[in-house]
N, C-alpha and C positions, 0 to 999 in steps of 0.2 A: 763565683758564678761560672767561668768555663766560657767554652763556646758557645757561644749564641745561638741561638735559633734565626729562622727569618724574622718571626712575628717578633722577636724580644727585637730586633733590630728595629719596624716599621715602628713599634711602639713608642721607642728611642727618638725618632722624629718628632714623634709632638708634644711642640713645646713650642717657646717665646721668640724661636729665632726670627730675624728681620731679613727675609730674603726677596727683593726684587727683581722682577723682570717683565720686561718693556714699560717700564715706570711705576709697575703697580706691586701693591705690598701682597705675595703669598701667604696667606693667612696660616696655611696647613696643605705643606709640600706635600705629604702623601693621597694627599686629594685633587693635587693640579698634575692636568691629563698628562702633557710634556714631561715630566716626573716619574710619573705611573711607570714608565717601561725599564729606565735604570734601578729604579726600587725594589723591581719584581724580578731583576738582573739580580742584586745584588742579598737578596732576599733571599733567593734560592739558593746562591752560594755560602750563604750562614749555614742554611739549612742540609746540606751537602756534607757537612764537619759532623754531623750524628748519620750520616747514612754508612752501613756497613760496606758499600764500596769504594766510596773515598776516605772517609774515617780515617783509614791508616795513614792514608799520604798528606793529610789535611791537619790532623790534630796529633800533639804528642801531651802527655800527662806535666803537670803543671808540677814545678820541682818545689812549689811551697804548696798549693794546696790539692798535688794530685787532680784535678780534675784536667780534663781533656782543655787543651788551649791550641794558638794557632799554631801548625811549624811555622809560620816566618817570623815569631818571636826569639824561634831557638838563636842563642848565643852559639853558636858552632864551634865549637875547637877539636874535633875529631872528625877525620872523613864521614864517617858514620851519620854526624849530623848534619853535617854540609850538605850530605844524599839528602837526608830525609828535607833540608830545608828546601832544598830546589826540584823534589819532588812533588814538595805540597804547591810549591808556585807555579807549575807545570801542569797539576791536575789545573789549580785557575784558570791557568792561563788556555788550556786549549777548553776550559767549560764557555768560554766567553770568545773562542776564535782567534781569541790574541788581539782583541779587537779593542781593550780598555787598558792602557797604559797608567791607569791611576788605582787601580784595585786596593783593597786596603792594603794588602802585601808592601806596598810601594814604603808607605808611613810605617806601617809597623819594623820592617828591615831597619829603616831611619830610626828609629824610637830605639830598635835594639843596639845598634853603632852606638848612638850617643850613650846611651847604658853603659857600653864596654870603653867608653872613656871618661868615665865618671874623677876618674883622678885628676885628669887633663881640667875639665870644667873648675874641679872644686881646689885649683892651687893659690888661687886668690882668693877665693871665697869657699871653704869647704859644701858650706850648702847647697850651693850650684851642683856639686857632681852628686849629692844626696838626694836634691831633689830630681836629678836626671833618672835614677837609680827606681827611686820611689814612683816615677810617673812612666815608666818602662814597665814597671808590674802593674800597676795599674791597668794599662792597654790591655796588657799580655789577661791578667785574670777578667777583664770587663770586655774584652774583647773588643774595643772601640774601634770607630770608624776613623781615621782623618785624612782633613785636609791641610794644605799648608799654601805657606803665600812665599813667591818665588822672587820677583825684584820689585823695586819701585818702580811708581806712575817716571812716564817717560813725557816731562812736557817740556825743558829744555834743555838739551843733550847737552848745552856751551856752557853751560855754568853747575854749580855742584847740588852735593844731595838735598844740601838745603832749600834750592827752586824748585823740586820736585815735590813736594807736599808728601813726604816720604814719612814716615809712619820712625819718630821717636819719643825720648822721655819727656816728659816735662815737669815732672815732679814725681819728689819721692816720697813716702807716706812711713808711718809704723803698718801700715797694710798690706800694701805695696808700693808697684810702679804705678803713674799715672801714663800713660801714653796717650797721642796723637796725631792723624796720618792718615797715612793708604800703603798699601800693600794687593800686587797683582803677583801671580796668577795664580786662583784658587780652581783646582780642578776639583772637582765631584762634590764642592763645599756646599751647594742645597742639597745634598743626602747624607752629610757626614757629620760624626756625633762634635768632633774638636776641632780644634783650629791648629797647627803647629806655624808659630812665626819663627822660622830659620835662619843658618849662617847661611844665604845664599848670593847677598850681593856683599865683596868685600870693602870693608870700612879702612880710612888710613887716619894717622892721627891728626886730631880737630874735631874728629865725626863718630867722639865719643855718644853722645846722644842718643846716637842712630844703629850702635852695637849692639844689640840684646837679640836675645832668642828666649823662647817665651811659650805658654800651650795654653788655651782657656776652651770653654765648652765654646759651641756654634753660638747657643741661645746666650750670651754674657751682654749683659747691659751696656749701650750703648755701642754696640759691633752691628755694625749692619754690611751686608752683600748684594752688588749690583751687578747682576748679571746678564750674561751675552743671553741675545735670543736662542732658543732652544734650537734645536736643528729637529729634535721628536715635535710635532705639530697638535699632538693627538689625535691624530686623525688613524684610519686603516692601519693597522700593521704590518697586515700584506705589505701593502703599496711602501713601506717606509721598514725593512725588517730587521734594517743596519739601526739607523737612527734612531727607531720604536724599541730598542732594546739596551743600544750599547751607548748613549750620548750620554759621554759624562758631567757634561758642564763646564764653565770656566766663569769666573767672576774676579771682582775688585771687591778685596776687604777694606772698610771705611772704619776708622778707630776715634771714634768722639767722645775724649776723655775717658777711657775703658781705662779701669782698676785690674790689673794684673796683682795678686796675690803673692808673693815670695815664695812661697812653695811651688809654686805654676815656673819660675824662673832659671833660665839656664845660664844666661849670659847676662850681664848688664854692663854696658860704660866700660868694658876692658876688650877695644882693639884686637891686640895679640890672640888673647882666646877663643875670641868671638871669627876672627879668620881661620884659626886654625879647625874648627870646627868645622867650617865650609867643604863644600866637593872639592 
């Protein structure tokens, strides 16, 4: 498929995902007002990657199937690419004012890192760095949105991960992992197609459990998102021209018993790996 359009992207939204805010279930994010103006944000910057004056700096040809895909996928190992990568993030970033720290750029760069260390993932389990590998092209040709979840729920700092209601295994299936949990902070995650569950809080030994990094869609059963009030009102735009456009969101990912597939899997129960993969 290539780069997306806006419309392929808005279309991408409706589906089954469970996102809340101020208690109530959003049936169809592209239809709640507060929403409306990151969408339309982020809509037009799909749509920007077929326009003949970003094009160049925005998309480069896809090395398996030729079609135009993002630069922040490219894998860089030549100056050459390195330009064209911090090109394409620079047209973003001044399309938006600089004003959206979570753009897809942010996850796709991430998506492509763990790509380039597919080795590293797969020395205990080779599948891990295959499926890192396999869900890295995926983004890249599908052009997906994400979002990712950054630490655990913070309820008491004096005791360990396990009094935080922190989002791990609980059973292992021939399907997959079973998980459940919470996981904060999901930025732009009511407009984003996946979810990426990262190495970002480090694990020490005991808190095998709580090791895994992981990717599933938004809409996956049993995932639900509880999110901050909006800062966009929907009200005027005039009157609100920062927040009516550029408010990305933030939320708390809730995991109740969610099947993670093994091919969705990066890391599971291996410590060592699972930090090293961290920032």
């Amino acid at each position: 498929m290539g780069a997306r359009t806006g419309k392929a992207y808005i279309e991408g939204l409706r589906d089954d995902r469970r996102i809340y805010v101020n208690g109530e279930l959003v049936r169809d994010v592209t239809r709640y007002r507060p929403f409306q103006g990151v969408i339309r944000t982020l809509a037009d910057l799909y749509d920007r990657q077929s326009d003949p004056t970003y094009a160049p700096f925005m998309t480069t040809p896809s090395p398996t199937s030729g079609q135009p895909v993002s630069t922040s996928f490219v894998l860089a190992k030549t100056q050459e690419e390195m330009v064209q990568r911090v090109n394409g993030e620079r047209a973003r970033c001044e399309l938006t004012y600089g004003l959206m720290g979570r753009l897809p750029d942010f996850m796709n760069a991430f998506v492509a890192d763990t790509a380039a260390i597919r080795d590293l993932l797969g020395r205990q389990n080779p599948r891990f760095g295959e499926n890192a590998w396999t869900y890295y092209e995926q983004c890249r040709e599908q052009d997906l949105c994400l979002t990712h979840t950054l630490v655990d729920p913070q309820i008491d700092r004096s005791k360990g991960v396990e009094a935080q209601e922190a989002l791990r295994v609980v059973k292992e299936t021939d399907a997959g992992l079973l998980v459940r949990g919470a996981r904060m902070l999901s930025t732009l995650a009511p407009v984003s197609d996946e979810l990426w569950v990262g190495p970002y809080m480090p694990r020490k030994p005991g808190e095998e459990d709580y090791a895994l990094s992981f990717s599933i869609p938004v809409a996956t059963p049993g995932l639900k998102f509880i999110c901050r009030e909006p800062y966009d009102s929907g009200q005027n735009q005039f009157d609100r021209p920062l927040s009516g456009r550029f408010d990305e969101g933030d939320a708390i990912a809730l995991f109740d018993d969610v099947l993670v597939p093994w091919e969705r899997v990066f890391a599971a129960r291996d410590v060592e790996t699972y930090n090293l993969m961290g920032p």
